[in-house]
DRENDOSE-123336 format. One line per field, with one value per residue (C-alpha): residue in three letters; x, y, z. Coordinates in Angstrom, 2 decimals. Example, Ala and Ser with C-alpha at 12.3 -4.5 7.8 and 13.67 -1.06 7.14 Angstrom:
2
residu <- ALA:SER
c1 <- 12.30:13.67
c2 <- -4.50:-1.06
c3 <- 7.80:7.14
END
This chain:
421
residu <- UNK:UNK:UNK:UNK:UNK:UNK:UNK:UNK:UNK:UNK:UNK:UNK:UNK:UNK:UNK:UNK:UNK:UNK:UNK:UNK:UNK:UNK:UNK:UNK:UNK:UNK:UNK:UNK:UNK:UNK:UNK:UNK:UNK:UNK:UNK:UNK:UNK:UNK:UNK:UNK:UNK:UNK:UNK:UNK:UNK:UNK:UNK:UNK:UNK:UNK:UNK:UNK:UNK:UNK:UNK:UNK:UNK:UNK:UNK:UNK:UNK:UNK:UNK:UNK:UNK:UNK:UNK:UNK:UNK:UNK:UNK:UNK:UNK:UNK:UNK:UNK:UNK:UNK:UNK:UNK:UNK:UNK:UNK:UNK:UNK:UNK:UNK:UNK:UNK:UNK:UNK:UNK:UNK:UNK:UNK:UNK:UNK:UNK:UNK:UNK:UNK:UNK:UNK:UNK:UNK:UNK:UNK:UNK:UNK:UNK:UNK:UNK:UNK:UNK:UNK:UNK:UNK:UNK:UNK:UNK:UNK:UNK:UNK:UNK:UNK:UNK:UNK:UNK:UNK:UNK:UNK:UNK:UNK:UNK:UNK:UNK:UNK:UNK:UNK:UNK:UNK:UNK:UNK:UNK:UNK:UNK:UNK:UNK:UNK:UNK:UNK:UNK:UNK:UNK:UNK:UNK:UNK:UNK:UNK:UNK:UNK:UNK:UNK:UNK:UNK:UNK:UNK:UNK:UNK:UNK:UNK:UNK:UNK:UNK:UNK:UNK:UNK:UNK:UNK:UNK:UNK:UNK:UNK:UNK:UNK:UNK:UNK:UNK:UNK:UNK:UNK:UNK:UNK:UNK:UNK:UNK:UNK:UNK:UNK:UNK:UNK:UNK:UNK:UNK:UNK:UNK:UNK:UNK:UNK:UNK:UNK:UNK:UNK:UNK:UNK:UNK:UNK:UNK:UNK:UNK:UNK:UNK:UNK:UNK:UNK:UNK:UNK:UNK:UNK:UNK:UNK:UNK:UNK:UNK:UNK:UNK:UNK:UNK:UNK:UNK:UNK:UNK:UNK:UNK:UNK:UNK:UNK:UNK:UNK:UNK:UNK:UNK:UNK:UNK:UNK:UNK:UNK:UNK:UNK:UNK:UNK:UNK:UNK:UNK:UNK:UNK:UNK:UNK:UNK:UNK:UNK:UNK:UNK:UNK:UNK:UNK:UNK:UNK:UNK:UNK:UNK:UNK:UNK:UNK:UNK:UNK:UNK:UNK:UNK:UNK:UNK:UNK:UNK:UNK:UNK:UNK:UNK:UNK:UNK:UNK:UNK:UNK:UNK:UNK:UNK:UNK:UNK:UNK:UNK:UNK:UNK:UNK:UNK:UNK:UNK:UNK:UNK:UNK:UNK:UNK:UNK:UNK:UNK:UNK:UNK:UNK:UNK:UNK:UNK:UNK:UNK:UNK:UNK:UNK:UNK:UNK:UNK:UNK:UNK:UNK:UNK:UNK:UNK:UNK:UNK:UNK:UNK:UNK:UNK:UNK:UNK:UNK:UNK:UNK:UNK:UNK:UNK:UNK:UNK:UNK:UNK:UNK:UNK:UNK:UNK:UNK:UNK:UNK:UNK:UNK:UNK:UNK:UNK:UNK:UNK:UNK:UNK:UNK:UNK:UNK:UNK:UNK:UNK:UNK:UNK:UNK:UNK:UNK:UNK:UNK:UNK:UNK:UNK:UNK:UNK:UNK:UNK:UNK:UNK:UNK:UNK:UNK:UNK:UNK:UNK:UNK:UNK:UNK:UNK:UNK:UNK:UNK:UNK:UNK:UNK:UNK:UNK:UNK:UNK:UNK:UNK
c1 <- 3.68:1.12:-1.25:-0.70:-2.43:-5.20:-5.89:-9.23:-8.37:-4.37:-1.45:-0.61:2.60:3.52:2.23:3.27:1.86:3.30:5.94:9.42:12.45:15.34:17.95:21.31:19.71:20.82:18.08:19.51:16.27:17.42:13.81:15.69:16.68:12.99:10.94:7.33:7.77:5.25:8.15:11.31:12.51:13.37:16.92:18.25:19.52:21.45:22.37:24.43:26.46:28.25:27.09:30.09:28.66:25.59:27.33:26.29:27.94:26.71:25.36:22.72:23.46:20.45:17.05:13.94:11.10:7.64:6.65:6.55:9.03:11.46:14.26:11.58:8.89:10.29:12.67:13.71:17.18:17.48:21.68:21.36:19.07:20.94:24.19:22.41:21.27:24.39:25.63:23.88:25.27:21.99:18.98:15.69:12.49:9.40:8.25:5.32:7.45:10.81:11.00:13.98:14.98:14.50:17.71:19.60:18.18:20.49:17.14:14.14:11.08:7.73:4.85:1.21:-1.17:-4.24:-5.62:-3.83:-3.74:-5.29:-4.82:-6.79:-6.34:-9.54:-12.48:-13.20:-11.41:-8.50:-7.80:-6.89:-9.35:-12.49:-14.99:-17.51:-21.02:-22.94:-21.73:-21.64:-18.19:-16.95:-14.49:-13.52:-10.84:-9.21:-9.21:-7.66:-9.75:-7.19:-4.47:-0.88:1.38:3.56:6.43:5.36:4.18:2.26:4.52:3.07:4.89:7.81:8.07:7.00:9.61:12.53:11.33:11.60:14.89:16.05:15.21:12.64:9.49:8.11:9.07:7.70:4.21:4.12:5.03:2.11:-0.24:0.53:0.07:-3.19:-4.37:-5.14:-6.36:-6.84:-7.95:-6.82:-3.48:-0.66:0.79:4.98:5.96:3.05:3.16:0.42:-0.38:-1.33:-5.04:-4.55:-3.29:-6.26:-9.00:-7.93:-8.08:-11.49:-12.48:-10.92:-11.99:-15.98:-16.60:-16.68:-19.02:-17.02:-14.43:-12.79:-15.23:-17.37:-15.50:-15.11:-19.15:-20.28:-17.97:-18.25:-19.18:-20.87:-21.38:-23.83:-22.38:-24.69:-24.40:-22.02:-19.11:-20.06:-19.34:-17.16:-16.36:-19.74:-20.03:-16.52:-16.10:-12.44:-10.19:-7.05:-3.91:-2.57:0.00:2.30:4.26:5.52:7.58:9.44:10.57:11.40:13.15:15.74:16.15:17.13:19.57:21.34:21.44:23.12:25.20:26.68:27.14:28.63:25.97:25.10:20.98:18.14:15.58:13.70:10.60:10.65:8.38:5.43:3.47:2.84:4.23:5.85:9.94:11.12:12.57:15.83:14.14:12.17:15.65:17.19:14.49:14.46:17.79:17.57:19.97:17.54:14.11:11.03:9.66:8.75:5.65:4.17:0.49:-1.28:-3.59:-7.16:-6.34:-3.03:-0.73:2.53:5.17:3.92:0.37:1.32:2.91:-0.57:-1.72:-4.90:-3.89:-0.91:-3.39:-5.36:-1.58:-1.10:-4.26:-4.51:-1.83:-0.80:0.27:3.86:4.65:6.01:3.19:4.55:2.48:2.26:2.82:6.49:7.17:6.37:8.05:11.84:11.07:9.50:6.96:4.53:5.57:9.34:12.12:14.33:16.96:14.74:17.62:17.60:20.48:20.69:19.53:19.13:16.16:15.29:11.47:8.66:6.82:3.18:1.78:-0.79:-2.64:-3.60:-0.27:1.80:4.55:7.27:5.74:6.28:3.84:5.15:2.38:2.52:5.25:6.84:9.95:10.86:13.99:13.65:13.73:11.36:8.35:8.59:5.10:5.68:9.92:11.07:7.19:6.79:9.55:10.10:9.10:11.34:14.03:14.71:14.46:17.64:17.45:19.77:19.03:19.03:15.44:13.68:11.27:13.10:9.63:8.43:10.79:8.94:10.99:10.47:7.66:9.05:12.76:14.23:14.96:15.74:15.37:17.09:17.01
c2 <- -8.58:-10.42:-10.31:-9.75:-12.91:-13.38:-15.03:-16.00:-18.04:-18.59:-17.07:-16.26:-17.73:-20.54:-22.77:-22.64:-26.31:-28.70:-26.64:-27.56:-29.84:-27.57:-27.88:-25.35:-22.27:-21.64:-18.19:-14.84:-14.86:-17.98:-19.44:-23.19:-22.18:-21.15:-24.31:-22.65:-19.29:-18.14:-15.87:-14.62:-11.72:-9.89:-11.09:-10.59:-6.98:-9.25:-11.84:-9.22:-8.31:-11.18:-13.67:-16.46:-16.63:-18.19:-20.61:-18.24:-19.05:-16.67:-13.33:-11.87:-10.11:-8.64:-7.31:-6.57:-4.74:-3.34:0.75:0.00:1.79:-0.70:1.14:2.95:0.64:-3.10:-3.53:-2.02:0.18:2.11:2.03:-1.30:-1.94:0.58:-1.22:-4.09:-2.84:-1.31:-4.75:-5.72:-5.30:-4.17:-3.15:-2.17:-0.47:0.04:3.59:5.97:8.96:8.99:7.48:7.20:3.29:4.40:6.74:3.38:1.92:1.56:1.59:2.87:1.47:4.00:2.31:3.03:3.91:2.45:4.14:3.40:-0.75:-3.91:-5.65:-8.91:-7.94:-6.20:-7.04:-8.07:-11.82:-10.18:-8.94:-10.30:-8.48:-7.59:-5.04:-5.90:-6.49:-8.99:-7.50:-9.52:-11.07:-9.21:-9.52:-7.14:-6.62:-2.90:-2.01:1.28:4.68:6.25:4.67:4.21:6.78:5.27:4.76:2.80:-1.18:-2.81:-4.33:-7.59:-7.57:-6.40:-9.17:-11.79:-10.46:-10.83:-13.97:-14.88:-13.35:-15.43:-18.14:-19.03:-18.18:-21.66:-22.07:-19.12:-20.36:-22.75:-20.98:-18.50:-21.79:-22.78:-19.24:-18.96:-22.14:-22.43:-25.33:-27.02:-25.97:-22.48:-23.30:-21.28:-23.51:-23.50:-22.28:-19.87:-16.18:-14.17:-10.71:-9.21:-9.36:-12.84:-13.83:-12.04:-13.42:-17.55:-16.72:-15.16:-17.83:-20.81:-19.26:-17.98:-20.36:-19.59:-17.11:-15.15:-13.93:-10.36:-8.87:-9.86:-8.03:-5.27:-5.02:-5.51:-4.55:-6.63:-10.08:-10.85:-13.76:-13.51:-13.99:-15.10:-14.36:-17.18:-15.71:-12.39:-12.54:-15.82:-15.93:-17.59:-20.20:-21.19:-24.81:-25.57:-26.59:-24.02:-26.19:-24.85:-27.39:-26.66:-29.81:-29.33:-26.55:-29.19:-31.12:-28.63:-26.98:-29.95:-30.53:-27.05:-27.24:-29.95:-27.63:-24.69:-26.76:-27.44:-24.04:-23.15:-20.08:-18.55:-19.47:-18.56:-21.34:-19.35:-19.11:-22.97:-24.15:-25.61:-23.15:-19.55:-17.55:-13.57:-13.14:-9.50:-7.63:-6.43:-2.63:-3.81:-4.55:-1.26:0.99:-1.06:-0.50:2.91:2.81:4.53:6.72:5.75:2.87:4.28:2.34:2.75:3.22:3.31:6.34:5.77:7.98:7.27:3.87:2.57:4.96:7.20:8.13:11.79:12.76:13.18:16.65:16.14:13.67:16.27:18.61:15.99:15.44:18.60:19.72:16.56:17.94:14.53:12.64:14.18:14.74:12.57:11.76:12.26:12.29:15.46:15.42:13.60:16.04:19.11:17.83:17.53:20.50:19.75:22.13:21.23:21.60:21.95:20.05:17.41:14.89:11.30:8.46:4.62:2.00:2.75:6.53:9.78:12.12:15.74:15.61:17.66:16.86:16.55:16.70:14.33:12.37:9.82:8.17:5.66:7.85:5.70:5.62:7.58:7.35:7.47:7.63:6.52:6.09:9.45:10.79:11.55:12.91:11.85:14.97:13.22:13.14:17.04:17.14:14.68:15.70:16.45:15.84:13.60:10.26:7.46:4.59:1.84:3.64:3.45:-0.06:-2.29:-5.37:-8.28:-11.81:-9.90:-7.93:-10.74:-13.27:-16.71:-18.26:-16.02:-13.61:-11.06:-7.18:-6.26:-3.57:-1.43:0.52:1.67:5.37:8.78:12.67:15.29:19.34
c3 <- -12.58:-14.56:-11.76:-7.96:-7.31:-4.62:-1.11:-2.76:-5.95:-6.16:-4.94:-1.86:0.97:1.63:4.47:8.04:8.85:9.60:7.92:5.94:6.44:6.84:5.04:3.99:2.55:-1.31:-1.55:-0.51:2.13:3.77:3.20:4.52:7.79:8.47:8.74:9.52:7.88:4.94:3.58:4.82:2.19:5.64:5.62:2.49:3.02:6.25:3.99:1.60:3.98:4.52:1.68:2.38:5.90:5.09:2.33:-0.22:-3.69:-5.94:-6.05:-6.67:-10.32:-11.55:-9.82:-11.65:-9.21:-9.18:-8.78:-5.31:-3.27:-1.75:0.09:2.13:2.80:2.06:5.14:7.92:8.22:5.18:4.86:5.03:1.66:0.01:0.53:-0.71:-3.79:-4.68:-4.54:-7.51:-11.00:-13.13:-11.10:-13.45:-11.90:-12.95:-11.70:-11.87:-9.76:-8.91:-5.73:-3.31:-4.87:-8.41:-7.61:-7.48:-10.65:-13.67:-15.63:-14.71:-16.95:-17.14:-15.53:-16.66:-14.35:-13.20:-16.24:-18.91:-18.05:-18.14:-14.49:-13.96:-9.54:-8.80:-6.54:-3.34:-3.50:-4.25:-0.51:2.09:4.64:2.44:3.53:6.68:5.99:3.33:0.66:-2.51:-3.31:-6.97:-9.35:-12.23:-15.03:-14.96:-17.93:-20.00:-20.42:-22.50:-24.87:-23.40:-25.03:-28.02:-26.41:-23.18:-22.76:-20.39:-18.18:-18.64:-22.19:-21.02:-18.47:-20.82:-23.88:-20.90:-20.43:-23.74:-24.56:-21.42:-22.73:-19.58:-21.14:-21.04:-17.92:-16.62:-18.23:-15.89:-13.04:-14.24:-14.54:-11.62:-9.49:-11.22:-11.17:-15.02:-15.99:-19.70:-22.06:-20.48:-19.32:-21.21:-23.86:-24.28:-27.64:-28.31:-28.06:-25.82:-25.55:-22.30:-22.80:-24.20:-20.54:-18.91:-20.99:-20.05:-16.48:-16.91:-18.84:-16.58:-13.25:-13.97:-17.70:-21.11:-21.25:-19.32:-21.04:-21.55:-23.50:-21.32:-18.08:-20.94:-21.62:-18.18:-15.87:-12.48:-12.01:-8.42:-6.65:-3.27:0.13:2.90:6.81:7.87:5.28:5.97:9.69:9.94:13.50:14.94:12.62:12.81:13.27:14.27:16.65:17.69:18.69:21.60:21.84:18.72:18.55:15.17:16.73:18.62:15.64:13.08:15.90:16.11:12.39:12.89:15.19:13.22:10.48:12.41:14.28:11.09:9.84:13.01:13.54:16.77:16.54:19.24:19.53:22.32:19.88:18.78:22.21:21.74:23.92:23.42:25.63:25.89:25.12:25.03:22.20:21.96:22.34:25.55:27.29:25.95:27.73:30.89:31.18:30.68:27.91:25.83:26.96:24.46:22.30:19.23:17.13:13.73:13.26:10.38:8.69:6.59:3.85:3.09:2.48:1.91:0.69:-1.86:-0.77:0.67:-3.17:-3.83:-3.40:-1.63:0.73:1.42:2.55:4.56:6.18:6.73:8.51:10.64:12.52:13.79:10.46:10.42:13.71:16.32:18.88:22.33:25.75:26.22:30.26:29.45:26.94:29.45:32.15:29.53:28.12:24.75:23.29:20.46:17.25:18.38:16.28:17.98:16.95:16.98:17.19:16.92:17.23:12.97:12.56:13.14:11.68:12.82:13.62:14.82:17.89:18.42:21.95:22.78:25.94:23.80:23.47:26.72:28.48:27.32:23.68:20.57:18.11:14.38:11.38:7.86:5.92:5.15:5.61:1.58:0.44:-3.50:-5.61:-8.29:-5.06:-4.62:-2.94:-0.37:0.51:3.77:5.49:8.16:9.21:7.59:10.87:8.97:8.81:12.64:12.48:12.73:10.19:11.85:13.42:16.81:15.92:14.01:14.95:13.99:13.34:10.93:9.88:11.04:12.09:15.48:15.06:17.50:18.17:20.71:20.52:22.19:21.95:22.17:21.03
END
């Protein structure tokens, strides 16, 4: 929480080349048994349901987590997070609303908003995909218009007073040095004390000089640095080779199997070839089988993200006059020939749920495909403006070894499902 980190300077996953040795997995995500994955939090809502399985010997006891909202938008089936985090013997949040994992918090911590805090996680280098054109690269400090009310912190404090009451918080200084690359005379020292601002004025300092500091960000605002044609439009002047022969696969594919062998688990190496090549999903086989009718997919809105965009009022209305943001897009010459009428509610079911939706009737979407936007679908009472609008796409999705990829850990992106009135 000090800093979301950046693609640009720090932070950011793990590398996939020529990946890891693996090895028995001691995290909840079962990072070991994934040799070439960046991250693999995808299975721990798996891994608590049977944690002896997996050679699990502890639990997980305590869970701190950001305003983001987890049970909606982190994984996939819903039931299946929630089981997880009532697993846990003291969950804390950080919230701005109510949303639907704050209901399972034991304590929920007020988080200021972009208004009242300091954030050193703003600019152009801080994203993974920054806008098109040669726009100058920039980096700025958020910074407070009005004062935080007297009760609240910064979470940055409250992380780092944890910390210390843990007894970690020299520790986590050098976790926080490393993540953010701070160098001497910069680096955070063990056994001193630092305030929030203290934090955010070394890494302005270490990453654009001494001049640079807070009060500097404070004063002027933006820092710039040019960026010319060739990393403005990358792809022309890109001088690299693209394996197409993935050997690595090969070998951390039989380190694996060593591995699983001795766990005794039941393991697909399917994706662990050296070539690319096309293996169906789980839903793929479902609808050619005809044990269910439709693929549903998720696409994305401009004016709205993650899951707590549509609480705001105005993009509400934008939702709501689109037309197509909380309805189901089906093609509209399927949905005349079963009998479905625009606008008309219908049971929408997946192997894991069921969710009464309302259809939208469209050409623009396959036969065999229903479109599913954003990610809505709220039933927390503290996101009035956004309840009972729209589905919830990850909620349909089942979260098991069957419907991940075993390189990356990535959910299958689409679900089987049907309709019915």
């Amino acid at each position: 929480l000090m800093s979301s980190g950046s693609t640009h300077r720090g932070g950011g996953h793990f590398t996939a080349f020529p990946g890891r040795t693996p090895t028995r997995p001691e995290r909840w995500d079962l990072f070991e048994l994934f040799p070439v994955a960046a991250h693999t939090r995808t299975l721990v809502p798996e891994v608590s349901k049977d944690p002896k399985k997996w050679g699990m010997d502890h639990k997980i006891e305590m869970v701190i987590h950001s305003p983001g909202n987890q049970v909606m938008g982190g994984w996939g089936d819903v039931q299946a997070v929630i089981g997880w985090y009532k697993s846990i013997d003291l969950v804390v949040g950080f919230a701005v609303e109510i949303n639907e994992t704050d209901l399972f918090d034991d304590i929920v911590l007020p988080f200021p908003s972009y208004l009242e805090r300091f954030d050193f996680n703003a600019g152009t280098a801080t994203r993974q995909l920054g806008p098109c054109g040669q726009d100058d690269w920039f980096w700025q400090v958020r910074q407070p218009v009005v004062d935080l009310p007297p009760s609240l912190k910064y979470p940055q404090e409250v992380i780092l007073e944890i910390a210390e009451r843990a007894g970690i918080l020299d520790d986590f200084y050098r976790v926080l040095n490393h993540t953010f690359r701070l160098k001497e005379p910069y680096a955070l020292e063990a056994g001193h004390h630092y305030s929030p601002t203290e934090v955010i004025d070394r890494m302005s300092r270490c990453w654009f000089g001494e001049e640079h500091d807070l009060k500097w960000f404070q004063k002027n605002g933006v820092i710039r640095y040019p960026r010319d044609v060739e990393e403005s439009y990358i792809g022309p002047f890109l001088k690299a080779r693209l394996p197409i022969y993935l050997e690595h696969f090969l070998q951390r594919g039989e380190e694996l199997k060593e591995v699983t062998d001795q766990m005794r688990l039941d393991w697909d190496f399917s994706d662990y070839t050296p070539f690319s090549e096309w293996l169906p999903c789980p839903s793929y086989d479902a609808v050619r089988k005809g044990e269910y009718e439709f693929f549903a997919v998720h696409y994305k809105l401009p004016y709205t993200y993650g899951g707590f965009g549509n609480e705001n009022p105005w993009i509400d209305e934008l939702c709501e006059h689109n037309g197509y943001a909380y309805g189901v897009l089906i093609n509209e010459n399927v949905a005349k020939q079963t009998g479905f009428a625009d606008g008309g509610e219908v049971w929408l079911e997946s192997p894991v749920c069921k969710v009464r939706v309302k259809l939208k009737l469209s050409q623009c979407v396959h036969p065999q495909v229903l479109g599913i936007a954003g990610h809505f679908g709220h039933w927390a009472p503290g996101m009035p403006i956004a309840k009972g609008k729209g589905a919830n796409f990850n909620s349909l999705l089942p979260t098991d070894l069957e419907h991940i990829d075993k390189i990356s850990t990535a959910l299958d992106h689409c679900v089987e499902v049907k309709l019915y009135k």
